[in-house]
C-alpha positions as CSV (number, residue, x, y, z in Angstrom):
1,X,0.0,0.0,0.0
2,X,2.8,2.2,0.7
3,X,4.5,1.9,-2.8
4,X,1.6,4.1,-3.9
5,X,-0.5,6.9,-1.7
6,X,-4.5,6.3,-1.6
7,X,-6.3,8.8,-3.4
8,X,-10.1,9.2,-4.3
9,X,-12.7,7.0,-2.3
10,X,-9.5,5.0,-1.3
11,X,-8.0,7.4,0.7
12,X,-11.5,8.6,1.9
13,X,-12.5,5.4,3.1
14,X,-9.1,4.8,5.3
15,X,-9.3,8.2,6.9
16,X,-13.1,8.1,8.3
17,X,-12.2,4.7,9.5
18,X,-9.4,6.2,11.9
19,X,-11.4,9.3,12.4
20,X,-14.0,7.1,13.5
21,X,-11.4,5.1,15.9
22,X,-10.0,8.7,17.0
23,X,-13.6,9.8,18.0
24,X,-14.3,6.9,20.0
25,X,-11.4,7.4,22.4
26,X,-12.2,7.9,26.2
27,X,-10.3,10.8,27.7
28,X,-11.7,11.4,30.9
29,X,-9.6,10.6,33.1
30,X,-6.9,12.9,31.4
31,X,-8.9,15.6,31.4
32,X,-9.7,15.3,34.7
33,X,-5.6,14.9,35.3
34,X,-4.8,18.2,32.9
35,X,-8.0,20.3,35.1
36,X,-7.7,19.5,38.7
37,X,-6.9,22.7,40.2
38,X,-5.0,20.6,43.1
39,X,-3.3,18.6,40.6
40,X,0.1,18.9,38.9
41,X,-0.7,21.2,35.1
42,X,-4.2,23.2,36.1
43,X,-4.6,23.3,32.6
44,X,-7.9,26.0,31.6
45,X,-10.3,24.6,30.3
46,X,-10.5,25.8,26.8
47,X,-6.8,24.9,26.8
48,X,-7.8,21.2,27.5
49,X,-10.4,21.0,25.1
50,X,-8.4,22.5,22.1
51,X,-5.5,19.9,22.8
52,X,-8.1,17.2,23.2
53,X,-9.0,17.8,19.5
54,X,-5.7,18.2,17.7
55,X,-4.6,15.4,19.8
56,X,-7.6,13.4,18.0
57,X,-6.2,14.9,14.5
58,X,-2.7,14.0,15.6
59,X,-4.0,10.2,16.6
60,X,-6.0,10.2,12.7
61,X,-3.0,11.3,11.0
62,X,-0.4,8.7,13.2
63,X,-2.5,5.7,12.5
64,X,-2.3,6.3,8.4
65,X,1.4,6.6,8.8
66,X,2.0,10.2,8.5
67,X,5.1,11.0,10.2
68,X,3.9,14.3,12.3
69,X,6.4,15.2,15.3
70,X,3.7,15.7,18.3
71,X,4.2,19.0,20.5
72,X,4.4,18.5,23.8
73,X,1.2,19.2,25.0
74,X,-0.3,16.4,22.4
75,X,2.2,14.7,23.8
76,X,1.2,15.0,27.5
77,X,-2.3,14.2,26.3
78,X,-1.1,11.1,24.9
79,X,0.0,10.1,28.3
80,X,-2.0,10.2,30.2
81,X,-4.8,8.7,28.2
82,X,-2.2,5.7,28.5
83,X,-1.7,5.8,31.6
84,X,-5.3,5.5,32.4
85,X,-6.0,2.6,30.1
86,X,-6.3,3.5,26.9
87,X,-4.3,1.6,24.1
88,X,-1.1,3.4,23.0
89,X,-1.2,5.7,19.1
90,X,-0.9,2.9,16.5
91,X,0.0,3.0,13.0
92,X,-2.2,1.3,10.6
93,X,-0.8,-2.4,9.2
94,X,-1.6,-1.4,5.8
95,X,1.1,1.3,6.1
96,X,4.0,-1.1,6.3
97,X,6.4,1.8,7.2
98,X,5.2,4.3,5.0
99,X,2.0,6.5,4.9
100,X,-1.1,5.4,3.4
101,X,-2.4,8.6,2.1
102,X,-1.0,11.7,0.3
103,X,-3.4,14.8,1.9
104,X,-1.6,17.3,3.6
105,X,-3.1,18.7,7.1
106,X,-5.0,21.7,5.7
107,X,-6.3,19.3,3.6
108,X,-7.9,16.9,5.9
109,X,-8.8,19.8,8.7
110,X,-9.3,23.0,6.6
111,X,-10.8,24.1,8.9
112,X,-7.9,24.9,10.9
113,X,-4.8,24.2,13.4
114,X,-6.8,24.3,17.0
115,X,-3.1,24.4,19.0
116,X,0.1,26.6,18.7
117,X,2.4,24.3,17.2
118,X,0.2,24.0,14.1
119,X,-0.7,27.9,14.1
120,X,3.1,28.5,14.3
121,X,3.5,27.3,11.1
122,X,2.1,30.7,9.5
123,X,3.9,33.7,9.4
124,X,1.5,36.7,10.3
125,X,1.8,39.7,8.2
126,X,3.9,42.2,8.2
127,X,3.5,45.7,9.3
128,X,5.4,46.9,6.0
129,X,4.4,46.5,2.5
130,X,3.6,43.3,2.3
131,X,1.3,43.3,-0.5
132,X,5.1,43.6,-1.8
133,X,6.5,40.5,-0.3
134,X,7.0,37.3,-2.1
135,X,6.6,35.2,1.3
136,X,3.5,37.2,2.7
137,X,1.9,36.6,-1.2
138,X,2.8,32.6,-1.4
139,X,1.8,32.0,2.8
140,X,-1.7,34.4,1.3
141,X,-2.2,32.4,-1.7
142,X,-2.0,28.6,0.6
143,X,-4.5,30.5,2.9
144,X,-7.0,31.3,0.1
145,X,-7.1,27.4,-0.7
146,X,-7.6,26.4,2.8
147,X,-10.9,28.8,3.0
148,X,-12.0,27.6,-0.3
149,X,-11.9,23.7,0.8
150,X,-13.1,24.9,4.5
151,X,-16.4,26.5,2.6
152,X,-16.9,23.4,0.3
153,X,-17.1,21.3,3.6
154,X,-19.8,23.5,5.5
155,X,-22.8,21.5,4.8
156,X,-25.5,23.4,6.8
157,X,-27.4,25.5,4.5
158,X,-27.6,28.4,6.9
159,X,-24.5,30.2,8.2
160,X,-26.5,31.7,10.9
161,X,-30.0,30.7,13.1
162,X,-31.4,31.5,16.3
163,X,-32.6,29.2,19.1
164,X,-36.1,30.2,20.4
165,X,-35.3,30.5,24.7
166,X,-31.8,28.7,25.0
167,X,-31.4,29.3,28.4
168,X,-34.2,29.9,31.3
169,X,-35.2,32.9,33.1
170,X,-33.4,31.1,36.1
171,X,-30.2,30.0,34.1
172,X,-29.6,33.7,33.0
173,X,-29.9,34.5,36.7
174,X,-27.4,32.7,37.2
175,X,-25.2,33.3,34.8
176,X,-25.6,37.3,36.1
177,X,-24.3,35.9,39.2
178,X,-21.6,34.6,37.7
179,X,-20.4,37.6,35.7
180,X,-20.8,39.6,39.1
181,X,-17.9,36.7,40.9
182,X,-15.6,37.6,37.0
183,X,-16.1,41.1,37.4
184,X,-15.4,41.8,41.5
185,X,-12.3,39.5,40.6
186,X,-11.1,41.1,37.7
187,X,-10.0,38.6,35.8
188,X,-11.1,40.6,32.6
189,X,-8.8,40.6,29.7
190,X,-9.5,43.6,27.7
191,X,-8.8,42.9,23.7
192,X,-7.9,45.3,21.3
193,X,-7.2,43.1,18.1
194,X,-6.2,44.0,14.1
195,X,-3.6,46.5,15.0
196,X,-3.0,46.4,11.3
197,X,-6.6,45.4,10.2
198,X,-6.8,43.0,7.3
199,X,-6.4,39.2,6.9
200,X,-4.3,37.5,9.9
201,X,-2.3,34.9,8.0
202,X,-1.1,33.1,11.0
203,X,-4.5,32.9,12.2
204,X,-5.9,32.1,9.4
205,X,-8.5,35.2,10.3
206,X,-10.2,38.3,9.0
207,X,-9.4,40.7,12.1
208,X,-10.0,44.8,12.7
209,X,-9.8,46.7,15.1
210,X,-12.0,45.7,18.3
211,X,-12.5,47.4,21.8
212,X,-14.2,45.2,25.0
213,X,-13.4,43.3,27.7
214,X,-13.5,39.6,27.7
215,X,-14.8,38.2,31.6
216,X,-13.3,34.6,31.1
217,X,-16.5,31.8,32.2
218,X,-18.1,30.8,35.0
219,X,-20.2,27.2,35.7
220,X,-23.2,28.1,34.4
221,X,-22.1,29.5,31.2
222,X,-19.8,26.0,31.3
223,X,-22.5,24.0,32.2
224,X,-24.6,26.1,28.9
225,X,-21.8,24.9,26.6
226,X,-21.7,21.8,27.5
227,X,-25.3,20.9,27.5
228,X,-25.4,17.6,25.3
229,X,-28.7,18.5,23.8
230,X,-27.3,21.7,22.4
231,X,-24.2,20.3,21.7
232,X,-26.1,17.6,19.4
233,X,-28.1,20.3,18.2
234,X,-24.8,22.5,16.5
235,X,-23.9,19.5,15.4
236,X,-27.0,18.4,13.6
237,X,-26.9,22.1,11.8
238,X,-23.7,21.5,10.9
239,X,-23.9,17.8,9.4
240,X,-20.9,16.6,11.4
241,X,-20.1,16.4,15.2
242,X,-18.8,19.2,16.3
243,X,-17.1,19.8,20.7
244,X,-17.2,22.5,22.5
245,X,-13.8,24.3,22.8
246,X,-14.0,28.0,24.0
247,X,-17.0,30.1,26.0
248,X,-16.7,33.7,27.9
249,X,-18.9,36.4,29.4
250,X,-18.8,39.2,27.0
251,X,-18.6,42.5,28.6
252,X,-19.2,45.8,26.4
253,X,-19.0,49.1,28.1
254,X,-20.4,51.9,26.5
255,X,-19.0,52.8,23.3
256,X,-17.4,49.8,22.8
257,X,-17.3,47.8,19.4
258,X,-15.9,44.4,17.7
259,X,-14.6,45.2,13.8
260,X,-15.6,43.0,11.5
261,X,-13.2,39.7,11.6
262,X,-13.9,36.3,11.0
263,X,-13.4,33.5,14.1
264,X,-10.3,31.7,14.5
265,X,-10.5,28.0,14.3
266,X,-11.2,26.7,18.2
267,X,-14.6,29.3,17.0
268,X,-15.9,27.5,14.0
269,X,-19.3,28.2,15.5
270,X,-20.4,30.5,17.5
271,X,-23.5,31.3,19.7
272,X,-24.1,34.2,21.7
273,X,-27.3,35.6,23.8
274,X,-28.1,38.2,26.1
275,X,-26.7,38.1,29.8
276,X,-27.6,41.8,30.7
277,X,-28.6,45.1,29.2
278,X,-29.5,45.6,25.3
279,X,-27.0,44.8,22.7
280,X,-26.8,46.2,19.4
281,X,-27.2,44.1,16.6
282,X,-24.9,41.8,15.0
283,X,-23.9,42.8,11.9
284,X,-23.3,40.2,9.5
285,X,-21.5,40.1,5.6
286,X,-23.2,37.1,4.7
287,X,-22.6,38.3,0.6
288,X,-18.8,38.1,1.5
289,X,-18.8,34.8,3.0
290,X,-17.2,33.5,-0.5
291,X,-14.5,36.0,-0.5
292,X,-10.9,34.9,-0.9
293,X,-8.5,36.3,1.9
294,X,-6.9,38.7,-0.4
295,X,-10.0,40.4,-1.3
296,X,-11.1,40.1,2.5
297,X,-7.7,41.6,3.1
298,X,-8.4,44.7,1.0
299,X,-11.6,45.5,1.9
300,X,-11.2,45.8,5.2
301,X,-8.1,48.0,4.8
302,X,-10.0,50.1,2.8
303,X,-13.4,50.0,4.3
304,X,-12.3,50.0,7.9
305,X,-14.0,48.3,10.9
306,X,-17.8,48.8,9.7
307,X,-17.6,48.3,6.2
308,X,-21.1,49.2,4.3
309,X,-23.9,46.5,3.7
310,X,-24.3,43.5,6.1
311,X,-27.4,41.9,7.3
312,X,-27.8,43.0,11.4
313,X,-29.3,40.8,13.5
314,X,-31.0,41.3,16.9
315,X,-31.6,38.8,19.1
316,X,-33.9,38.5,22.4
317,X,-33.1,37.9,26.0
318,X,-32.7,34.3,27.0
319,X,-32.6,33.8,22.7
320,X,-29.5,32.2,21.2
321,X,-28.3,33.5,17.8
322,X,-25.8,31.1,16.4
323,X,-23.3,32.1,13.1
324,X,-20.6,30.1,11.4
325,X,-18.2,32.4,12.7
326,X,-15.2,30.9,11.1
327,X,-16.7,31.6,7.8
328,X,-19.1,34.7,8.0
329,X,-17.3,38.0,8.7
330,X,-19.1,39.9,11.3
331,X,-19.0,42.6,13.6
332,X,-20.8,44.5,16.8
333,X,-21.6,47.8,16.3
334,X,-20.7,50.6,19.3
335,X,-22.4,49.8,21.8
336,X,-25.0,52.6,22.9
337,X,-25.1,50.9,26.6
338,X,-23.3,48.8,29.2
339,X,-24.3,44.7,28.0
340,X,-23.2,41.4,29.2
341,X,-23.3,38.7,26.7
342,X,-22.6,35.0,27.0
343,X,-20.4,34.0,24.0
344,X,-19.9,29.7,23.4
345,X,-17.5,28.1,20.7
346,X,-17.7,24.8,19.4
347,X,-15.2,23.6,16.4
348,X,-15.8,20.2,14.5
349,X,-13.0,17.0,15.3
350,X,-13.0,16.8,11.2
């Protein structure tokens, strides 16, 4: 098998087999290892759950013989899911010391790297004239091909929906009381991203420049983002199963804003609803969804953070609005009033 790469329904028959094995792994007890605040790492939790995932990628791409060096947090991972019982990464038999299929990584997750070592791999732009630069240009032109064979996977028909009373008049009370522990702490992190505003290379992202404070999460916005029924739910929309990753208490103060940007990849989907106060509407370029980075690039240097046109969207207390965030660029306009909002980010395994 190895004298000659799989290609066609060969080669996608062998990799949803061991995606299929790499879904199936148990990690519990390493997560619980990597998130024990007594224990030895105190790993965050978005940290674990983004490892978790390129770990799976890393176990897909070891068992049809590709010969990717592990970082050392996939590598940790690996482990301790050992350690607690589960078999060690194999390669497949049918790779007899070679690898069994051709595809590169962007092309089995265009989607995108969900860790560092696999982001490290693109240079961001440069703050000079890189429309000028024969590196920037090739590392621009690789990006373009990884959002045109992320779009051609998106099977949902809809890059955006809301959910009719997501979460209960007593679960946003809770979540309040949440936000009210995250903001007497302060573990806010305030975010100013797109310094130079245009397409991120490195992050494989549309970013602008953005002004609000992000809270971090508390158990009830957890316990939100991991609710199984809604989990299945983004997953049904999205015609493939997709794990939570990221979620945090938005806080916008008045005046503040998010340029328009696309999601990195640990926020392939996103959901947001109302925690407190009245948010503006989200605005979102659906018309530009098909737009290659360079164009994106452009038009956001040129238009600036609120480019004209867009779609806005409004959504009710307690009511989820949900976008595909990795592929729609979008934006919140200034805010006109103080608002809390509860953000949650889910990314697909494959």
């Amino acid at each position: 098998m190895n004298d000659s790469l799989a290609h066609g329904a060969e080669a996608a028959a062998l990799y949803d087999a061991a995606a299929a094995q790499a879904r199936d792994l148990d990690t519990t007890q390493a997560r619980a290892a990597l998130l024990d605040p007594q224990g030895r790492h105190k790993w965050p939790r978005h940290r674990v759950n983004e490892v978790e995932l390129e770990w799976r990628r890393w176990r897909i791409r070891h068992h049809l013989g590709l010969p990717d060096a592990p970082p050392s947090s996939i590598t940790l991972f690996e482990r301790l899911c050992v350690e607690s019982g589960t078999p060690a990464a194999d390669v497949s038999p049918l790779a007899d010391g070679g690898p069994l299929v051709g595809m590169s990584y962007d092309e089995m997750f265009p989607q995108g790297p969900l860790i560092v070592r696999a982001v490290k791999s693109r240079v961001v732009r440069k703050p000079t004239d890189h429309d000028q630069d024969d590196d920037y240009l090739d590392l621009l032109a690789r990006s373009e091909r990884r959002r045109a064979d992320y779009l051609s996977m998106l099977t949902t028909a809809d890059p955006w929906w809301h959910i009719p009373d997501l979460v209960s008049a007593a679960t946003a009370k809770r979540c309040a009381a949440d936000v009210s522990v995250l903001m007497d702490a302060p573990r806010g992190e305030a975010y100013a991203g797109g310094p130079q505003p245009g397409w991120d290379v490195e992050h494989d992202a549309l970013v602008s420049d953005s002004r609000n404070m992000y809270l971090g999460a508390g158990p009830t916005l957890i316990d939100v983002h991991e609710d199984q029924a809604l989990v299945d739910l983004v997953s049904a929309k999205m015609g493939r199963p997709m794990h939570p990753t990221r979620c945090t208490y938005l806080n916008y103060r008045a005046g503040d804003y998010l340029g328009v940007h696309t999601d990195q990849p640990t926020c392939e989907v996103s959901l947001l609803f109302t925690i407190d106060g009245a948010p503006g509407p989200m605005r979102s370029y659906l018309d530009e969804t098909d737009e290659a980075p360079v164009w994106l690039d452009r038009w956001v240097r040129t238009e600036g953070n609120f480019p004209d046109g867009g779609r806005d969207f409004v959504y009710e207390p307690r009511e989820g609005l949900v976008l595909t965030g990795r592929a729609v660029p979008h934006a919140r306009l200034p805010q006109t009033e103080p608002t809390i909002i509860g953000a949650l980010f889910y990314s697909g395994l494959t």
